[in-house]
C-alpha positions, 0 to 999 in steps of 0.5 A: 641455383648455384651461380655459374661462371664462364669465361671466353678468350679474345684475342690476348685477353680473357674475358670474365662472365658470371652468370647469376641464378635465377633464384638469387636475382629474384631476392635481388630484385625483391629486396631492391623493390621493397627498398625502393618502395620504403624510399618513395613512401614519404613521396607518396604520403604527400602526394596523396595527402595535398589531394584530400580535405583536411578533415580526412587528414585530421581523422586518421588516415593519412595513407590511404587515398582520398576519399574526395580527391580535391586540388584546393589544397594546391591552389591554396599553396599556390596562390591564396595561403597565408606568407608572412603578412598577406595571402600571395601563396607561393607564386611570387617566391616560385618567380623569385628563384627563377630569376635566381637559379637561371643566371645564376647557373648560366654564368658559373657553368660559362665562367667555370667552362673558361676557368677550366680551359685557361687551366688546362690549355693555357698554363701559366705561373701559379695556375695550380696556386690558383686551381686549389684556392678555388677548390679549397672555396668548394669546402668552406662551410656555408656558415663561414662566410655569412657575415662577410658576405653580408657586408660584401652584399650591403657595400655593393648596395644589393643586399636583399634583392635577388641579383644579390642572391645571384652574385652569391649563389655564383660566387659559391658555384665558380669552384664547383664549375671549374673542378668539372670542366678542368678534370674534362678539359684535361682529357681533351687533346692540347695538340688541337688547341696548339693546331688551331693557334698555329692556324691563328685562332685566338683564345675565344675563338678556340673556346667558341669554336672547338671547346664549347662544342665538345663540352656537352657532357660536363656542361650537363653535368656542371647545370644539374649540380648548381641547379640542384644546389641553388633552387633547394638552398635555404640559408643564403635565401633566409640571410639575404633576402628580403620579404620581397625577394625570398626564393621558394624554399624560404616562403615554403617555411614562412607558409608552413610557420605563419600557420596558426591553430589548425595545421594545413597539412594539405596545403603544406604537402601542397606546397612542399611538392612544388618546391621539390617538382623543379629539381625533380623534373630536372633529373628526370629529364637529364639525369640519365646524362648525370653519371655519363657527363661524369664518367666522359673524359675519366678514361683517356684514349 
């Protein structure tokens, strides 16, 4: 079926509509389906293999569905494999990144939501200078700043413990933080913020009171990206971290290597999953608010 065209007039302008055929969205669809398909056939594969013994993984049939549908492989992972030197499973590394990714998130998205407000509403001498060395820090490879960041970490006495990976993760998340909500605050009207000084309100209380409320988009925005980023991050957590501190993705490689002779399979597509559930159920739950934080304060007026 050919495609149609129709266009309608409003008022000055006019108004484009294209019609597509019944026949061309259905190879659409079909080749997004079949697209999607092959996207989520690793998902499926270890969803469905971390539910079956390994004896039905060992005998060939990793895509088909359990025969003996069996979580052990879960427990296992959780709470009874094989971490470097003792069975503790994945339970105390899952609590560990935890304790990381939640402050770690909180005080860059605040100190990124004040970074972006002095820049945008309280200009000063230099503020650009200052706007691009920390967009400039969003750029420096990871692998740059391991050895300073070591000894940064060993003078401050908290190498190997998770406030120092905290202080890292938010060091390297303030640039990130602040390009978001200085490219939102930007949009955001100045002559309220000069209304309010006017009426007295001094520099916290306009952020308490009029910026912070109407940040909700950009703040969405700014805890998927840094949540997304610290909870799968490896080689912060493998360079300074501990045995005692190491986040979930490191204990997920220390589970996967410590085995000896015959691989668990299950047990690691076990593992895997719970690595990767956080993230995922993060953006089921908010990634509809993702695109729409970005896109808020794009367009002025």
């Amino acid at each position: 079926m050919a495609t149609a065209a129709a266009t309608t007039n409003a008022g000055a302008g006019a108004t484009q509509v294209i019609r597509t055929g019944a026949g061309s969205r259905y190879v659409i669809y079909t080749l997004l389906i079949l697209f999607c398909l092959y996207y989520l056939l690793p998902l499926y594969v270890m969803v469905v293999n971390s539910l079956k013994p390994l004896s039905e993984i060992q005998a060939g049939g990793m895509m088909a569905l359990p025969d003996a549908l069996t979580f052990a492989p879960w427990a296992s992972a959780w709470s009874s494999a094989q971490v470097g030197v003792e069975a503790t499973g994945l339970r105390p590394y899952f609590l560990n990144s935890i304790l990381m990714v939640v402050p770690a998130v909180a005080i860059s998205t605040v100190l990124g939501a004040l970074n972006g407000y002095v820049l945008t509403k309280w200009r000063f001498r230099g503020d650009t200078i200052v706007f691009g060395l920390l967009l400039f820090g969003c750029f420096i490879p990871f692998q740059m700043v391991l050895i300073p960041m070591a000894r940064m970490l060993g003078l401050m006495g908290i190498a190997g413990t998770v406030p120092g990976l905290i202080f890292v993760h938010l060091v390297y998340g303030i640039g990130f933080s602040t390009l978001y909500f200085r490219n939102y605050y930007q949009q955001f009207p100045t002559e309220l913020v000069r209304a309010a000084m006017i009426d007295g309100a001094g520099f916290f209380t306009i952020f308490r009171r009029i910026m912070l409320p109407s940040s909700g988009p950009i703040a969405v925005v700014c805890v998927i990206w840094q949540f997304t980023n610290i909870w799968n991050d490896f080689l912060f957590g493998a360079s300074f971290s501990d045995f005692d501190s190491q986040p979930m993705t490191v204990a997920l490689n220390n589970l996967v290597q410590s085995s000896t002779g015959v691989k668990e399979y299950n047990v690691h597509f076990a593992g895997a999953i719970m690595a990767a559930l956080p993230t995922l159920l993060v953006y089921i739950v908010a990634g509809r608010f993702f695109v729409r934080g970005l896109m808020a304060g794009s367009v002025k007026g």
